[in-house]
C-alpha positions, -999 to 999 in steps of 0.1 A, spaced: 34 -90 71 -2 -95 50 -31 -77 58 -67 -89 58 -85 -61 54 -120 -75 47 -128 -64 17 -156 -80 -3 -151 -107 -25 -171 -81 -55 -146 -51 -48 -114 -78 -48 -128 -91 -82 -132 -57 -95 -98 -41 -86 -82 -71 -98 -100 -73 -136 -120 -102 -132 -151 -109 -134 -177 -125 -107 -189 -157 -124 -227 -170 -118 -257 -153 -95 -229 -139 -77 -219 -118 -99 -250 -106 -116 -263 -98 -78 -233 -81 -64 -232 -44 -71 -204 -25 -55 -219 7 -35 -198 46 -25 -197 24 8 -179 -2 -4 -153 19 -18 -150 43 9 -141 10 34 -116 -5 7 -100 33 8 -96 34 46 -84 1 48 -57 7 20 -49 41 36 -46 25 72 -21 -3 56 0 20 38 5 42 74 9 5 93 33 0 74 53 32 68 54 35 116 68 -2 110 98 10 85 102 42 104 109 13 136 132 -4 115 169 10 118 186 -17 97 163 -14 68 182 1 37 175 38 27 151 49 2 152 86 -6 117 87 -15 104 68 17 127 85 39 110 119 28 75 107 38 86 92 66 101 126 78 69 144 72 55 120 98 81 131 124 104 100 119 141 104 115 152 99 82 180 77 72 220 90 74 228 70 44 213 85 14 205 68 -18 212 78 -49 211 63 -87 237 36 -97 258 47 -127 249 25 -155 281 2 -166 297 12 -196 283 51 -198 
């Protein structure tokens, strides 16, 4: 599932390294506000997504997801996971 979570265009370029070419970028200044949106979106996709895996019997277990998915009073997965030997060791 993708998220649009209406961030602007500046704050895109910004997180991703790249610069805003023309007027565009020499009149876009990125304010507290600006930041303090992209945060709440980011924070309300990470918990859309972690009440969608907590929905999701079939999905493989993660130890570390499992964890944070108990703290927010989902079940945690009966299969553990653990670390793969490495071949030859």
């Amino acid at each position: 599932m993708g998220y649009d979570l209406g961030i602007r265009y500046v704050l895109q370029s910004e997180r991703m390294g790249h610069e805003v070419p023309g007027m565009r970028g020499v009149y876009a200044h990125i304010t507290p506000c600006m930041r303090a949106e992209l945060r709440d979106a980011l924070q309300g996709a990470w918990e859309t997504s972690l009440d969608e895996r907590a929905r999701r019997a079939e999905c493989p277990a993660v130890a570390v997801l499992d964890g944070i998915l108990a703290r927010r009073g989902a079940a945690a997965s009966k299969i553990g996971s653990y670390l793969a030997p490495k071949i030859g060791h």
